[in-house]
C-alpha positions in Angstrom: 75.7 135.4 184.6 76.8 135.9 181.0 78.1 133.8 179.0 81.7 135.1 177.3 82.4 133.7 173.7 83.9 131.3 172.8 87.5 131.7 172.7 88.8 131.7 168.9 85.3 132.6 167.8 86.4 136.1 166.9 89.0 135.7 164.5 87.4 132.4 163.1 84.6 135.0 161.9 87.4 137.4 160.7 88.7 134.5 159.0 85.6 133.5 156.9 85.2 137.0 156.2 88.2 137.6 154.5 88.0 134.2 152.9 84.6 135.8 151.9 86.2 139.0 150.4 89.2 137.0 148.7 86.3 135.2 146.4 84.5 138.2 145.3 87.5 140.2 144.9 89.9 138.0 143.4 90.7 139.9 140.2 89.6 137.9 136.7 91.7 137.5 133.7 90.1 140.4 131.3 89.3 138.7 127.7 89.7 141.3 125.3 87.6 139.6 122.9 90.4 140.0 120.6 91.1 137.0 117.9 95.0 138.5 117.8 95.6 138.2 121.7 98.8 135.9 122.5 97.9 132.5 123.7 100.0 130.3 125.9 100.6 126.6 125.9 100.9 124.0 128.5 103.8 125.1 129.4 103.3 128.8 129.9 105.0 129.9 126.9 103.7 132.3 124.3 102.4 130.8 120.8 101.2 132.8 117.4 97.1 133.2 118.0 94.9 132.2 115.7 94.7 135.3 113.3 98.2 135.5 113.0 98.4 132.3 112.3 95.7 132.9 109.2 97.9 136.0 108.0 100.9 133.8 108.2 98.9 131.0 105.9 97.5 134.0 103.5 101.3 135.4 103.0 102.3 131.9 101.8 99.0 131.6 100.0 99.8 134.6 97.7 103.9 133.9 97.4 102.6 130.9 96.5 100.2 132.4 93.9 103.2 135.4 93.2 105.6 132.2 92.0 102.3 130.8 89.6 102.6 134.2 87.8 106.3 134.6 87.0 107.9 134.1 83.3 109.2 131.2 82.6 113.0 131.8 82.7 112.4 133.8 86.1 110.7 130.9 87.5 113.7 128.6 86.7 116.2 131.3 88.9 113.7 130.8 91.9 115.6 128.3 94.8 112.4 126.0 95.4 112.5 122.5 96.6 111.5 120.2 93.8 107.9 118.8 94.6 107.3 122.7 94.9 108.4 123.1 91.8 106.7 120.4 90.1 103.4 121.9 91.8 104.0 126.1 90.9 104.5 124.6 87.2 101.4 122.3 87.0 99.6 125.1 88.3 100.5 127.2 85.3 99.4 124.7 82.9 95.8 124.1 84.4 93.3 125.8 82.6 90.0 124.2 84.3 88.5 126.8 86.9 87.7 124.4 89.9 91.2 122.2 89.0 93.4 125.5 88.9 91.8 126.3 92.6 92.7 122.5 93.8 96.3 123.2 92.4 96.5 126.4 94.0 95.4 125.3 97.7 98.1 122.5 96.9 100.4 125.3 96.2 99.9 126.5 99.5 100.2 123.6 101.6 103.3 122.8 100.2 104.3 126.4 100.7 103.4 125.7 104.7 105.7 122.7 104.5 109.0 125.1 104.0 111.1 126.1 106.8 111.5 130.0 107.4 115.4 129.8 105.6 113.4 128.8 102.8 111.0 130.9 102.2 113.1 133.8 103.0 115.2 133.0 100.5 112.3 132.0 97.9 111.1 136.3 99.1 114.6 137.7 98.4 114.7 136.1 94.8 111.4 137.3 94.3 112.4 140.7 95.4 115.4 140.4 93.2 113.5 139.9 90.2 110.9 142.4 90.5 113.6 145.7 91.2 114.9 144.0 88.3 112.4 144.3 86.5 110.8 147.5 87.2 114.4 148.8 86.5 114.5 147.5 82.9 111.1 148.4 82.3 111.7 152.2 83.5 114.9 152.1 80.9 112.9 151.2 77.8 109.5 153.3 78.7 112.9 156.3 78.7 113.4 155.3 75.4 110.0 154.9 74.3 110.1 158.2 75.3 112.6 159.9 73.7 112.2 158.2 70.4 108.5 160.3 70.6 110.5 163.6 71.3 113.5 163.1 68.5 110.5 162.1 66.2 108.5 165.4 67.2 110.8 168.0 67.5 114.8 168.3 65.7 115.8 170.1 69.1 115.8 167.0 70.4 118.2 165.6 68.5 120.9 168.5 69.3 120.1 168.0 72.8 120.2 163.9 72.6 123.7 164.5 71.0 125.2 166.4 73.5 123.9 164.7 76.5 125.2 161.4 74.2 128.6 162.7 72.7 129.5 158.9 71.5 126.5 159.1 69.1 126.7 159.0 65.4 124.9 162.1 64.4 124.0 161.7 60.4 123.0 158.2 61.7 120.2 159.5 63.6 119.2 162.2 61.5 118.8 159.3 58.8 116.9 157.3 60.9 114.7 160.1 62.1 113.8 161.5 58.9 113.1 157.5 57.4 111.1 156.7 60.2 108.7 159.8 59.7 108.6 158.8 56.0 107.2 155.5 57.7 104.3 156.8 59.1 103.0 159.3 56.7 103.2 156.6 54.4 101.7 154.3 56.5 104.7 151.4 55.8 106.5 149.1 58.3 108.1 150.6 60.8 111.5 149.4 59.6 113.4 152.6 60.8 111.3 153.5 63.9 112.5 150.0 65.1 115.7 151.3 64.3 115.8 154.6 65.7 114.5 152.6 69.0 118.3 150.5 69.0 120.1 153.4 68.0 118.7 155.0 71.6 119.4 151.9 73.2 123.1 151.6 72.4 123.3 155.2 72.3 122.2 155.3 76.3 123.8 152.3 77.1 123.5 151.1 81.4 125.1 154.0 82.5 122.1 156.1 81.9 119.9 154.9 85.2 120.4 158.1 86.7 119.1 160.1 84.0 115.9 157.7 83.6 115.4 158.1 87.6 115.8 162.0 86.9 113.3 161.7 84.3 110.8 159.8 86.1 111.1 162.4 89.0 110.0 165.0 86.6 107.0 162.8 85.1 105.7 162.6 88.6 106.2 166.0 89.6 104.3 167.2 86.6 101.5 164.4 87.1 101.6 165.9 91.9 
């Protein structure tokens, strides 16, 4: 007479197997191998992985170094705490290689101390100073400029007038022809200083468009 299983045996064995399956199957977490991935803490959350972290510290690193290079009267108009301070102007007087490097890696700490109100506002003033800048340097390369074409050709000057009808004519004709006396006699250049004020007052601020108009034509000559 046979013997019939034992009751349960069935889906005990069912049981293992999919117990089995479950272990062998269960799907992994995938590591990218990626140093950017996003990490989570203890508590689930998302945190800023390690190479954003380092770009974070290199950004600070070089505003830090950004403040080092400024003049001295924009460096004054920058909102910095004051051990900051102290720190960015110590930096600048260090001449020593290996002492300048300390000061700058001191620089940066520091800069990793600030909270993010403070160093975006330390980024605008930066930002404020260099479209400052660039502006005023683009107004007096203009006038650099056309000082070389009044200089080079007398059309200029007829042009120069009526683009600048508040001008003083005979004064620039004076100042042109002195200032070419200058340099073929090799003197001072007295008048070409001269000639470079009487553009300047000439122009005046209102004349940003026309040095943005003719910095659009330098670059479409240089495309």
């Amino acid at each position: 007479m046979s013997q019939r299983p034992a009751r349960g045996g069935k889906s005990d064995a069912a049981a293992s197997y999919n117990v089995g399956m479950n272990r062998k199957t269960r799907i992994q977490p995938i590591d990218s191998g990626r140093d950017d991935a996003r990490e989570a803490d203890e508590n689930g959350y998302d945190r800023p992985s390690k190479s954003q972290l380092k770009r974070e510290m290199h950004a600070l690193q070089e505003l830090g170094e950004a403040l080092i290079a400024l003049p001295k009267d924009a460096l004054k108009r920058m909102p910095m705490p004051d051990d900051l301070g102290d720190a960015v102007r110590e930096a600048r007087r260090i001449t020593d290689h290996e002492g300048k490097r300390r000061q700058l890696q001191y620089v940066g700490k520091l800069m990793r101390s600030l909270n993010e109100e403070e160093i975006a506002a330390l980024r605008t003033a930066l930002d404020t100073y260099r479209g400052v800048n660039k502006g005023e340097t683009a107004r007096l390369h203009w006038i650099e400029r056309t000082r070389e074409q009044l200089l080079a050709d007398d059309a200029a000057l007829t042009e120069f007038i009526r683009t600048h009808p508040g001008v003083d004519p005979q004064e620039g004709r004076t100042l042109i022809r002195n200032a070419r006396k200058e340099r073929e006699q090799q003197k001072p250049p007295r008048y070409y200083r001269e000639l470079f004020q009487w553009i300047k007052n000439a122009a005046g601020p209102e004349n940003d468009d026309e040095i943005e108009d003719d910095e659009d034509d330098r670059d479409d000559d240089h495309a």
